[in-house]
C-alpha positions in Angstrom: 9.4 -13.4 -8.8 13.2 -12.7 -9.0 15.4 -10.7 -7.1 16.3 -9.1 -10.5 12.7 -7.7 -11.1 12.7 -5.7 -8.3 13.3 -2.4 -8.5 16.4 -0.8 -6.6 16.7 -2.5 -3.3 20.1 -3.8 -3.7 21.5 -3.6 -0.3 18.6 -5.8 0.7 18.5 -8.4 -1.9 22.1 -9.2 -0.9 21.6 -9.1 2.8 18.2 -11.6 2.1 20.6 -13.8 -0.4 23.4 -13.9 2.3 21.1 -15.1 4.9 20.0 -18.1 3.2 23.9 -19.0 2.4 24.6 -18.8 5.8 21.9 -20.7 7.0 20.3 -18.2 9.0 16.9 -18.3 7.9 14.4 -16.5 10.1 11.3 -17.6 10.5 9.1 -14.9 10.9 9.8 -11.6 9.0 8.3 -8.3 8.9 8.4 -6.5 5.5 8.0 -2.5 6.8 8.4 0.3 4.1 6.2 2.7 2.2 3.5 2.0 -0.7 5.3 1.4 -3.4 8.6 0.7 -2.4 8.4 -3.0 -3.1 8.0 -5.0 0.2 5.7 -7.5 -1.3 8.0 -8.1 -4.7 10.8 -8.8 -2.4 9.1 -11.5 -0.4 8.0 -13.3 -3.3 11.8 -13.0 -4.4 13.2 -14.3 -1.3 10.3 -17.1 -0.7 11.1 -18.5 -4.4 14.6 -17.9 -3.9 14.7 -20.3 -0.3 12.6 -23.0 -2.4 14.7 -23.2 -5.3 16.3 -26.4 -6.3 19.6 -24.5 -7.9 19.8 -21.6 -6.0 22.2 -19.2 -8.0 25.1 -16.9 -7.1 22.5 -13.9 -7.0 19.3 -15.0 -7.9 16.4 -18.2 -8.2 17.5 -20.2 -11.1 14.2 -20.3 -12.6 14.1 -23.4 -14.3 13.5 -26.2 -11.6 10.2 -27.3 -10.8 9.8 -25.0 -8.1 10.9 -21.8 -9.2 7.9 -22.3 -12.3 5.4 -23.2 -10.2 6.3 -19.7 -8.0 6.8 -17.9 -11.4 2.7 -18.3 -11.4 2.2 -18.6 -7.8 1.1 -22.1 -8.1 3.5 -23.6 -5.8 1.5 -26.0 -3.1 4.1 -24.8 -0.4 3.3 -20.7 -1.1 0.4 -19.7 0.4 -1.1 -16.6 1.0 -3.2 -14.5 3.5 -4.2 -10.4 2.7 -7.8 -8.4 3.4 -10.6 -9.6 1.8 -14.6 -8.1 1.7 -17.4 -9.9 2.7 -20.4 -10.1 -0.5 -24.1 -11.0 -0.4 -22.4 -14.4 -1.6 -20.3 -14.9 1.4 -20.7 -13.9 4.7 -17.4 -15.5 5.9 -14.9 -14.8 3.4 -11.6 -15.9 3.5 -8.2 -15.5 1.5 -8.9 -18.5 -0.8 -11.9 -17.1 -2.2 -10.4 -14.5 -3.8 -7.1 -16.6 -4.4 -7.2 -16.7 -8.2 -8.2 -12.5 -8.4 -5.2 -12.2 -6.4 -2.7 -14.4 -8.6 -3.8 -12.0 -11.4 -3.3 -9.0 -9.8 0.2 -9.9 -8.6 1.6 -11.6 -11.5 0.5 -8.0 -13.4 2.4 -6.3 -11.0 3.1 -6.9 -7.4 3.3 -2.9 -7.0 0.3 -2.1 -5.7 -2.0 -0.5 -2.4 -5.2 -1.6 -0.9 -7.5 1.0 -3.0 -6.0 -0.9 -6.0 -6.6 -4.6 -4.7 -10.3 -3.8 -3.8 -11.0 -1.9 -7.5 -9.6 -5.2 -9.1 -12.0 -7.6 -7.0 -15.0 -5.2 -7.7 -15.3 -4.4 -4.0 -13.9 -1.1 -3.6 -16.9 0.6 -1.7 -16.1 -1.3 0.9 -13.7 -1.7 4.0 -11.9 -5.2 4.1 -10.1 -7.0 6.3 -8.7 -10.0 7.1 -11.3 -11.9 8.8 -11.1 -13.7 12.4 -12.4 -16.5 11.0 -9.0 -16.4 8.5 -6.6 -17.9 11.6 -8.6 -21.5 11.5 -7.3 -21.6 7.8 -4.0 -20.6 8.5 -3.8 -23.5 11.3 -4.9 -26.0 9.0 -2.7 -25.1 5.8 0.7 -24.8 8.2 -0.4 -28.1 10.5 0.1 -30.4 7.2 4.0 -31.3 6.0 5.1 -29.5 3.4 4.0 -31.2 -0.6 7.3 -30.1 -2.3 9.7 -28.0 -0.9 12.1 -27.8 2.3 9.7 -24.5 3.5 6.3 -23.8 3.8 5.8 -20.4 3.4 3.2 -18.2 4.5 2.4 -14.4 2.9 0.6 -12.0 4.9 -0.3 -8.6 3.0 -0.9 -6.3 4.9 -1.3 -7.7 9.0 -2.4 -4.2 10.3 -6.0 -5.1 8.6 -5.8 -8.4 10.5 -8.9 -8.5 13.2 -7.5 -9.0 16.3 -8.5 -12.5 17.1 -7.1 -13.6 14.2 -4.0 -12.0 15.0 -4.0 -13.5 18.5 -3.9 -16.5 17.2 -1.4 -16.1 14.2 1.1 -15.0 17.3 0.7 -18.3 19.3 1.8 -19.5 15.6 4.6 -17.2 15.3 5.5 -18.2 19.2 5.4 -22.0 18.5 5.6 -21.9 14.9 5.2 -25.9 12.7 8.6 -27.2 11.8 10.5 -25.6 8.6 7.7 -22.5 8.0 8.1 -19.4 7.1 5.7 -16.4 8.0 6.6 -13.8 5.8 5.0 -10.3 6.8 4.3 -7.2 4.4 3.5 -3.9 5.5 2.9 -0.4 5.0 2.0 0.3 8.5 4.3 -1.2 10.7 2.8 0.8 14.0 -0.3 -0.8 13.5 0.6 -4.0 14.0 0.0 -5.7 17.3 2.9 -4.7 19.4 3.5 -8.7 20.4 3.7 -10.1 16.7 6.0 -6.9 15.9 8.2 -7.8 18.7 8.8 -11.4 17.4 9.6 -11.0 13.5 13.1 -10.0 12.2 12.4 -6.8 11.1 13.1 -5.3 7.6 12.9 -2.1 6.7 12.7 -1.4 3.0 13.3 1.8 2.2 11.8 4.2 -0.9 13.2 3.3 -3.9 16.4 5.5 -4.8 16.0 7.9 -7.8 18.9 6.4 -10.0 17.3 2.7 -9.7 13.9 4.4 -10.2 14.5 6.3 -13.6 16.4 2.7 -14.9 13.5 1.0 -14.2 11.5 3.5 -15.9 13.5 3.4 -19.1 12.8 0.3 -20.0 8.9 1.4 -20.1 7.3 1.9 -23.7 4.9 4.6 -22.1 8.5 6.6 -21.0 9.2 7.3 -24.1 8.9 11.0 -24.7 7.9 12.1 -20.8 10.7 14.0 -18.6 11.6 11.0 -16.4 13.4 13.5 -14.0 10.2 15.2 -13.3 8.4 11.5 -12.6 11.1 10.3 -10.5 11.3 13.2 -8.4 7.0 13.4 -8.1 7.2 9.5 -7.2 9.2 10.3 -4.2 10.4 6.7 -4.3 6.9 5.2 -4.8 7.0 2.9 -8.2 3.1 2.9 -7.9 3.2 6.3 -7.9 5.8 6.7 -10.9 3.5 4.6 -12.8 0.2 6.4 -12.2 2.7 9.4 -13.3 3.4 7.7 -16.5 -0.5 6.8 -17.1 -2.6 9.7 -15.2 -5.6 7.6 -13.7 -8.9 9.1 -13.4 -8.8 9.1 -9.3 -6.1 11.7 -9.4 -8.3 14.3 -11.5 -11.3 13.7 -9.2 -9.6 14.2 -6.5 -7.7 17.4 -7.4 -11.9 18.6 -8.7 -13.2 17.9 -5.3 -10.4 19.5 -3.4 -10.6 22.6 -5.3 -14.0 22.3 -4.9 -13.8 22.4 -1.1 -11.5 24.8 -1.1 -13.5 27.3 -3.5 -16.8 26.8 -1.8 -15.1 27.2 1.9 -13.6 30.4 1.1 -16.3 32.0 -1.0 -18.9 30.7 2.2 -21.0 28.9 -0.3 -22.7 26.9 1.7 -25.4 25.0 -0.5 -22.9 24.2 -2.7 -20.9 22.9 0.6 -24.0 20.4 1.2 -23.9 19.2 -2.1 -20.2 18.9 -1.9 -20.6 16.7 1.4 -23.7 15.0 -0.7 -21.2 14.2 -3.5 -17.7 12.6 -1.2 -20.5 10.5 0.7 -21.4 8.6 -1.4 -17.6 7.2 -3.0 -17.2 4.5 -0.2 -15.3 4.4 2.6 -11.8 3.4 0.7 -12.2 6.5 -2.2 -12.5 8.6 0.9 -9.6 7.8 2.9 -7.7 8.2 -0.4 -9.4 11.3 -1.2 -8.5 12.5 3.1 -4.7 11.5 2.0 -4.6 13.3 -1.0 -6.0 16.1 0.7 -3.5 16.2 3.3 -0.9 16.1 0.8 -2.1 18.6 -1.3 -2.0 21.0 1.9 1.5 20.1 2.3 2.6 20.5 -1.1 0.9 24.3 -1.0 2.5 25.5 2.2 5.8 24.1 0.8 5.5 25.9 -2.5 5.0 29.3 -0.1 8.7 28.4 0.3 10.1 29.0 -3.2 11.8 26.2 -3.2 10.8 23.8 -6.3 12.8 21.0 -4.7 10.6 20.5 -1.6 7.6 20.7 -4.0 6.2 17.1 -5.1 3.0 18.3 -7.6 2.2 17.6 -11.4 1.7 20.3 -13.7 -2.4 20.4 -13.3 -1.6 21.0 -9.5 0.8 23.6 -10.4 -1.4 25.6 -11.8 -3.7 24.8 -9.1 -1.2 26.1 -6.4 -0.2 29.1 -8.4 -3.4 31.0 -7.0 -4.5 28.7 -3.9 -1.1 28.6 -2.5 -1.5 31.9 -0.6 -4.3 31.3 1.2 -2.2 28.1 2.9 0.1 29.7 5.8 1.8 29.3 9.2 -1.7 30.4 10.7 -3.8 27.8 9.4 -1.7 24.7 8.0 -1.6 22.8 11.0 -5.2 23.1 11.9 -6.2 21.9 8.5 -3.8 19.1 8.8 -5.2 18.4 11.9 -8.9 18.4 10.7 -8.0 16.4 7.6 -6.4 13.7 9.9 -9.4 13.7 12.3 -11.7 13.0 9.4 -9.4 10.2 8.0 -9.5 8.4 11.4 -13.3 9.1 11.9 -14.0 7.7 8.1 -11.5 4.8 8.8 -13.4 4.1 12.1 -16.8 3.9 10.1 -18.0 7.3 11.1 -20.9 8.8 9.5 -19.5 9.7 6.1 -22.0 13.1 5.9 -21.5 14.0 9.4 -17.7 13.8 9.2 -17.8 15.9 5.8 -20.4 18.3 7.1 -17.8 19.0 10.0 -14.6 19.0 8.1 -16.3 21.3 5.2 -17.6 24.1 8.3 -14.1 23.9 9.5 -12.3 24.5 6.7 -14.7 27.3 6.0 -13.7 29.2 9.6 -9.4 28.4 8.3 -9.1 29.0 5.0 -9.9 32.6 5.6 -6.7 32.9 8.3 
């Protein structure tokens, strides 16, 4: 990955360029920012950069040894740690077993969430995470010498999924860390991370990606051509995932915008049998479709109550939720928005604690019954 295939980001490609001049190369970073704003591209970009042979003015070179062997994320000195399921097949799964899934998925694009990741390994009914048993790997990859390169370098997608022994013992690491390695950290949840691994990584914060570096990066797409880029850019809110999906409508977006209505419809007209069958439907998606489902929910609540406010530049919806919002809009107001948010949030932490999925809908779907009528 180069710095130049990043999108946006500029003020932080230089400052992660400078650092290596200068020779102050830390050796446990934190990647924070939101989905999409490309926290993961930019580690690869600075972890090819500090191994390349002929470091540039502003970039990898890209034609030494080690620069091609990162280009496919081949490298012997790059490894790489993120959540992983367990199958019928393996009952103590670790980041190597889906290590070529994952090469795949990057080198398409490395612009992508959780949901995403667990669709493309065929698991995405179920809850991952990085594994306790993950740490003994990690000591034994970073206790050999390096194979090529001046670093070792170490990836870690998404920590706040780490299980906490694990993470115990990746901060002894991080404390005492092998000679010349680099733990490079990437998050979209940087308060979930223990507060003692947090503590001792040089924190950077990437932020959403600006709209002028967004809409050049959209450009060059063949599926722009002939779609109001202003509109995309300003619905991404800085999220290139989200542009994307914007480009290419996926089918999780239109199921999600049916069953919300659907709530919504049934709640208010007190229809409870078709409320049950509602709950029957969500509860049986998996855990992962629901929490995305719970977000998009939550969004969608926000986006209503905004466009109450007649102003269309506080308002992030596509055209099918415009229309949507046209008539539902009213019925979200001062009285009730923050008790919905509130009961969409509980059921998002309940689902994400491995609640009941039926209980938790039954509950949220009677609640939103007693508020949408406020």
């Amino acid at each position: 990955m180069f710095f130049r295939d990043v999108t946006g980001q500029q003020a932080i490609k230089d400052r992660l360029i400078q650092s290596v001049k200068d020779e102050r190369v830390s050796h446990a970073q934190l990647y924070a920012g939101q989905e999409g704003c490309g926290n993961l591209a930019l580690a690869l970009a600075y972890a090819q950069y500090v191994s390349c042979q002929n470091k540039q003015d502003g970039d990898s070179c890209g034609e030494c040894v080690s620069c091609k062997k990162y280009q496919k994320l081949i490298h012997p000195d790059l490894h790489f740690v993120f959540p992983v399921v367990k199958t019928p097949k393996l009952k103590e799964p670790v980041s190597d077993n889906f290590l070529d899934e994952w090469r795949k998925m990057v080198l398409q694009s490395p612009y992508f969430n959780l949901d995403d990741w667990f669709n493309f390994i065929g698991t995405e009914n179920a809850q991952g995470m990085i594994y306790s048993h993950q740490s003994e790997e990690i000591i034994r990859k970073l206790s050999l010498k390096s194979y090529e390169s001046e670093y070792k370098v170490m990836i870690i997608w998404m920590p706040e999924k780490m299980h906490v022994a694990c993470s115990n013992k990746l901060l002894k690491m991080i404390e005492e860390p092998p000679v010349k390695t680099l733990f490079l950290l990437v998050t979209e949840s940087e308060e979930e991370i223990i507060a003692t691994i947090r503590s001792r990584c040089q924190l950077i914060k990437v932020p959403a990606i600006q709209p002028e570096a967004m809409k050049t990066a959209l450009l060059q797409l063949p599926q722009a051509n002939g779609t109001d880029l202003d509109q995309v850019v300003h619905l991404s809110r800085g999220n290139y995932r989200r542009a994307l999906q914007l480009l290419q409508p996926d089918e999780q977006d239109r199921y999600n915008l049916e069953r919300f209505k659907e709530l919504m419809r049934f709640a208010y007209g007190r229809k409870f049998l078709d409320l049950f069958a509602w709950v029957g439907t969500v509860s049986e998606i998996g855990r992962e479709r629901q929490k995305v489902f719970l977000q998009y929910a939550l969004g969608l609540v926000r986006e209503n109550f905004m466009h109450n406010l007649k102003n269309p530049g506080l308002v992030f919806m596509d055209q099918e939720e415009m229309e949507f919002s046209s008539r539902f809009s009213p019925f979200i107001n001062e009285r009730n928005v923050v008790s919905l948010t509130e009961e969409l949030e509980k059921a998002y932490v309940h689902i994400a604690m491995n609640g009941h999925a039926r209980i938790i809908f039954t509950d949220l779907s009677l609640r939103v019954v007693k508020l949408i009528r406020k």
